[in-house]
N, C-alpha and C positions, 0 to 999 in steps of 0.2 A: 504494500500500500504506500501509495505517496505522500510526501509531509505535505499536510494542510490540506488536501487533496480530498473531494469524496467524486462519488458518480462513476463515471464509465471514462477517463479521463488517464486510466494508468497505463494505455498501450504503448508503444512504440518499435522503433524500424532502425536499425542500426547498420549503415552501409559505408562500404566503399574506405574502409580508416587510412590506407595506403597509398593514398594518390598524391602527387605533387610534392615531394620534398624540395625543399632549397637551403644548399648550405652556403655561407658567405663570410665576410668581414665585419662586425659592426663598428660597427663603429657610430677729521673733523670735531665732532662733540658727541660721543658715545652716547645715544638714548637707551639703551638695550634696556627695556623694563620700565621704563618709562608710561608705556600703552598698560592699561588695567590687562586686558584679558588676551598701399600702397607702392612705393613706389613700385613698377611694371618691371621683371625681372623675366629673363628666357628661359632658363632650366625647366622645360616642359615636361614632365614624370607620363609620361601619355600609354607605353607601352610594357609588358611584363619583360622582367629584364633589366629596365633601368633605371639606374641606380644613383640618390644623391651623386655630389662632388665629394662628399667627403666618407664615401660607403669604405674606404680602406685602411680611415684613421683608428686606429687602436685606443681606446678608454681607459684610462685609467679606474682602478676601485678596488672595495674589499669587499669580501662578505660579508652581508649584516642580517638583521631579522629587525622586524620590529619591535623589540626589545635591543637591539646594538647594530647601532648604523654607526659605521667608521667608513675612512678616506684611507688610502693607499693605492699603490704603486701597482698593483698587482694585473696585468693581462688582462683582458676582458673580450671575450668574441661575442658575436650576436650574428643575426638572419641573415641575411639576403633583403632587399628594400621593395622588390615587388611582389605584389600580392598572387599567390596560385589559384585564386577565385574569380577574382575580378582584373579590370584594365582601365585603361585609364587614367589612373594615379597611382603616385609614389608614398612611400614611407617616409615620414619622420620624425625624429624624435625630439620632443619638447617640453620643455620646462615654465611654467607659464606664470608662479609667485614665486618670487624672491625677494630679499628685504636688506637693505645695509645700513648706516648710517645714519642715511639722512631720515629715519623712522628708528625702530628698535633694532637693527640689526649691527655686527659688530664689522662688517669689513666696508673698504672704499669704492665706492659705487664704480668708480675708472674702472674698477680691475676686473667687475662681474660677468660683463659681458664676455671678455677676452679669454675668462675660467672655464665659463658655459661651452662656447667652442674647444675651446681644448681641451674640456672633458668629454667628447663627443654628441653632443646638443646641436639638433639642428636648425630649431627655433628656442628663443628665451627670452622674457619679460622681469623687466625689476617691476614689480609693485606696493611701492613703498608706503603705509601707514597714514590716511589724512588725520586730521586734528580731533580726538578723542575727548570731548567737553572740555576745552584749555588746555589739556594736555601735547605738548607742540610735537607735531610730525610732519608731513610735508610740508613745504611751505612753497609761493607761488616760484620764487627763485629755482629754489631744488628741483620742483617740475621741471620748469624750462632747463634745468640741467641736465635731468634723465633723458628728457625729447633729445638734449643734443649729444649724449653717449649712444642713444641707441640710435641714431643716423649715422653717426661715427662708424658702430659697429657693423651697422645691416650691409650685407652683403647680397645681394636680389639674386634669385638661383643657386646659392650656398648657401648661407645662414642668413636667418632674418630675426631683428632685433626687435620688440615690441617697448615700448612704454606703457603702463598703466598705473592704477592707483587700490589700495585698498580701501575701500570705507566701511567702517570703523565702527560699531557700536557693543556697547557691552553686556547688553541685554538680549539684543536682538541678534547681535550675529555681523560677521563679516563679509564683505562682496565684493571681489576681483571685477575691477572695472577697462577692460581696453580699448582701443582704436577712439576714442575720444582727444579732440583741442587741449581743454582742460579736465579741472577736476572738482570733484565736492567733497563735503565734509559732514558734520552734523549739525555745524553752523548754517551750511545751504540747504540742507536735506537732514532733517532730524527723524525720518520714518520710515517704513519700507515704502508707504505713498509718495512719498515725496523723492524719495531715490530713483525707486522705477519712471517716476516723471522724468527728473534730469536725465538718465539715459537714455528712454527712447529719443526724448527732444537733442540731443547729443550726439543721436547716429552711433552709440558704443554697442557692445555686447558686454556679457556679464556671465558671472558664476554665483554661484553658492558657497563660501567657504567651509571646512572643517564642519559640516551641516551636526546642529546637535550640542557642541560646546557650550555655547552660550545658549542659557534656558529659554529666552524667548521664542529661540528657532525662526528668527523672520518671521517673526505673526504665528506661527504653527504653521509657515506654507500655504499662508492666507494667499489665493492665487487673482494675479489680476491679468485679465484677458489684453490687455492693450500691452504687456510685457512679456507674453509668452515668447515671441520670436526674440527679445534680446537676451533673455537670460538662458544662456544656451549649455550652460555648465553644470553639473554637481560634482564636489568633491565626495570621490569614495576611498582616495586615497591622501593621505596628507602627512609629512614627515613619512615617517615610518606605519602608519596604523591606518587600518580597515576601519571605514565607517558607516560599516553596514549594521554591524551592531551598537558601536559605540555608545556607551553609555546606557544599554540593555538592564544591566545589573544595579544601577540606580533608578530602574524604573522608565526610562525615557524608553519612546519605540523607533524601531526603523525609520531612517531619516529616509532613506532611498524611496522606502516606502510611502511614507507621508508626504514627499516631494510629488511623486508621479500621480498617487490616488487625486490631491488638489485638483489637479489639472495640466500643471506644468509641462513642458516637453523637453528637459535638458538632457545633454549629452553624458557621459560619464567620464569624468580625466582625475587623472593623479598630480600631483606638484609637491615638490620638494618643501616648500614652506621657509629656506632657506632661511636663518639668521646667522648663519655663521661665513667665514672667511672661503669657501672653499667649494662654491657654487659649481655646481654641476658632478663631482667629484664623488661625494659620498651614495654607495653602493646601499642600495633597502630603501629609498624614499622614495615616494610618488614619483611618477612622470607620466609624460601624455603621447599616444602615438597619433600622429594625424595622416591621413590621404589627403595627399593637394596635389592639382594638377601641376603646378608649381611651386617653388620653394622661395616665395618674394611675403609681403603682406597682406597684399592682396589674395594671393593663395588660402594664406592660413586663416583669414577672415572665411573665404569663401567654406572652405573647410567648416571651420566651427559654426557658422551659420547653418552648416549643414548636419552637423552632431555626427560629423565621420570622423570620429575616432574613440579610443578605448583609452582605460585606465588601466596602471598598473604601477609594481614598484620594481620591476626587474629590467633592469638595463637589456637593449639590444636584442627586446621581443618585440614579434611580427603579431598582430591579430587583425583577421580581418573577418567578415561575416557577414553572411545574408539570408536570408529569411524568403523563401518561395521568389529566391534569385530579388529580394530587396534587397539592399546594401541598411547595412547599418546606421539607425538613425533616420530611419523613415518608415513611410506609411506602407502596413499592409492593408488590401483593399478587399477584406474577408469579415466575415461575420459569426463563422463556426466551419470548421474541415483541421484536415490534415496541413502544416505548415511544414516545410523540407528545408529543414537546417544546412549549411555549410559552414564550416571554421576551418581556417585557417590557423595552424597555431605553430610557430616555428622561431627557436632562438640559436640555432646553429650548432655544431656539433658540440657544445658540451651541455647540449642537452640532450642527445639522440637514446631514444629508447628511453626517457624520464617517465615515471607515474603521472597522469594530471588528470583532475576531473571536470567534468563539466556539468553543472546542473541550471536547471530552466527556472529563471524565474519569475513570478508571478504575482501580481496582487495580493495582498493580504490588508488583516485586516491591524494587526498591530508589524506582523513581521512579513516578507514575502513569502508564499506558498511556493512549493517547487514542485515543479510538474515533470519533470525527467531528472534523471540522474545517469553521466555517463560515463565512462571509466576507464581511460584510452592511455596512450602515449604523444609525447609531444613530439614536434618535426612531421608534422603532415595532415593531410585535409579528412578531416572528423566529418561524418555525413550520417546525419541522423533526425528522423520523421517524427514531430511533436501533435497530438490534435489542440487547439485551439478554440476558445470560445469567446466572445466578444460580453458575453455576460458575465462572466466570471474574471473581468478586469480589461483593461483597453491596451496593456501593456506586457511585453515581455522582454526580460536582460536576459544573457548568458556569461554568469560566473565561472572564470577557470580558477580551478585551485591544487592545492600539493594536498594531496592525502595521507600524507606521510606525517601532517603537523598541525599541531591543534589553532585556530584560533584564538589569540595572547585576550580580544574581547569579542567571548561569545555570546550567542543569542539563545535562547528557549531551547531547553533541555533536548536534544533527539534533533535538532533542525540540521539537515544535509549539511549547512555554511556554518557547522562548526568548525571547518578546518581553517589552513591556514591560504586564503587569499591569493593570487597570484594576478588575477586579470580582470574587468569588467568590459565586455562591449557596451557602448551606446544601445540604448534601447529598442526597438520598435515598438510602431503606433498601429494597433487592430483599428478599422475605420471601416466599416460597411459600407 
């Protein structure tokens, strides 16, 4: 019987596990605690096969868990950058919060950009802290700073540098705000109404931070229809920790869950959460993989508006997936049938022959229900038949995870996603 699961709903089809392998290269005034709580680039990714400009650079890292994330010296290989499912777009890998100086973090903003690349990053974003009720963090100066390190550093068809901002509250919660002029604070925008206003009028996109931390939780996910297309993100990974449970064991429920049930349509990405000197480096944190047809701003806008991409915390993995040949992060056009999974799952040979599982998730009503559970190898295209019902929730994710290792913060006793985390795709949308 399936967790949460009743009905006629536990079949399924398991095919084809072998197909498609690809092996490759992957590649001031200290605040810390301060805080309470474009351009048109060529590198077209169009075809399977090709690969960043920088698919040969080697990563630096260490092993970590969420419990000890460290930085080191140590080799690092990963995928291949094209996807065995799909065409069209490219792999890459990105970093989308980080923090220094000029907010609570402890290193020089000059240097972060330059880290991210050379620790194998193929897009990255400082987004540094606005002003926490008096509390000083960005300031208008330091913006126009970052806008001009990350022009400095963007590279259109290599790397692309983002600017954004954090705002800030300590009730309510945190929200990664980018591609926006300027920025707001609590001084401009004291409320999730008032924030969601400034962005859309702003032309930005947005995330969810660390969803769950703070007790307010953004209204409890109070959902406003006029921002569903900017807020295109949820963190489910951040530093080191899964927050699909987070905060389970004090009572709080699924934020994933209480995100999507609202109404929302956000994508699912990981980030580092950086505050420390050493940006891009440290092995166990968040990061984001994106499909973009190009590797400029433009692209990774296009992208994130598009919710093409997954979370994870493992350096130099490949996920790609679709849904009755959807791509991730859109609409299935069904009502109730059979839905025909594909995954893509591949980090290169020192993962070949690894444990991983994958289970389907679903609507619930404090936690998500899982409606498959599957139990494969990684390095190749997982193919597997789910039935689907549009009454029983408008949504479905696929979590991969190590079976091997417990979830550090689990959920309800006996729930599949007690293990230990490895992957999220972006969602899809059931739409009759």
């Amino acid at each position: 019987m399936l967790w949460g699961m009743t009905g006629d709903h536990s079949h399924h089809r398991h095919e084809g596990r072998h197909e498609g392998r690809h092996e490759g290269r992957h590649e001031g005034i200290d605040r810390r605690g301060l805080l309470a709580a474009g351009a048109g680039g060529l590198l077209v990714l169009a075809t399977p096969g090709v690969a960043s400009a920088d698919a040969g650079r080697t990563a630096r890292a260490e092993t970590g868990t969420a419990a000890t994330v460290g930085a080191g010296p140590a080799a690092l290989t990963g995928a291949a950058r094209a996807s065995a499912i799909t065409a069209g777009t490219g792999l890459v890998h990105a970093d989308l919060h980080n923090h220094t100086v000029m907010s609570d973090g402890d290193g020089d903003p000059a240097l972060a950009f330059a880290s991210m690349r050379s620790a194998g990053l193929d897009v990255a974003a400082l987004t540094d802290h606005t002003t926490l009720f008096g509390i000083s963090g960005l300031s208008k100066s330091e913006w126009d700073r970052t806008g001009a390190l990350a022009n400095a550093a963007d590279d259109p068809g290599n790397y692309t540098a983002i600017r954004g901002f954090e705002w800030s509250h300590p009730l309510l919660g945190h929200v990664n705000v980018w591609f926006t002029n300027g920025f707001t604070d609590l001084g401009g925008s004291s409320n999730m109404g008032g924030l969601y206003n400034w962005i859309t009028g702003n032309g930005g996109i947005a995330s969810f931070n660390h969803p769950g931390r703070e007790v307010g939780r953004f209204g409890n996910f109070s959902y406003s229809a006029a921002a569903r297309d900017a807020m295109v993100s949820l963190e489910m990974f951040n530093r080191g920790d899964d927050y699909l449970f987070d905060g389970w064991s004090e009572g709080r429920t699924c934020a994933l869950n209480a995100c999507l049930n609202a109404g929302w349509r956000t994508g699912l990405s990981g980030v580092s959460d950086e505050h420390g000197t050493d940006w891009g480096f440290p092995e166990g944190k968040g990061r984001t993989g994106l499909w973009v047809t190009q590797n400029t701003r433009a692209g990774v806008l296009e992208a994130m508006r598009a919710r093409r991409f997954f979370a994870t915390r493992v350096s130099g993995l490949r996920v790609d997936a679709t849904a009755n040949d959807v791509r991730m992060g859109g609409v299935l056009p069904l009502a109730r049938g059979d839905v025909r999974f594909a995954l893509d799952l591949d980090r290169g040979p020192d993962w070949q022959g690894k444990p991983v599982r994958i289970q389907v998730l679903r609507p619930g009503v404090a936690a998500p229900t899982v409606a498959d559970v599957i139990d494969t190898v990684a390095n190749q295209v997982v193919r597997f038949t789910v039935p689907l019902d549009v009454a029983m929730g408008n949504w479905v994710v696929l979590r991969v995870s190590d079976p091997t290792r417990p979830n550090p913060s689990p959920g309800p006793n006996g729930h599949p996603c007690n293990d230990f985390g490895l992957a999220y795709t972006s969602p899809w949308w059931l739409q009759p």
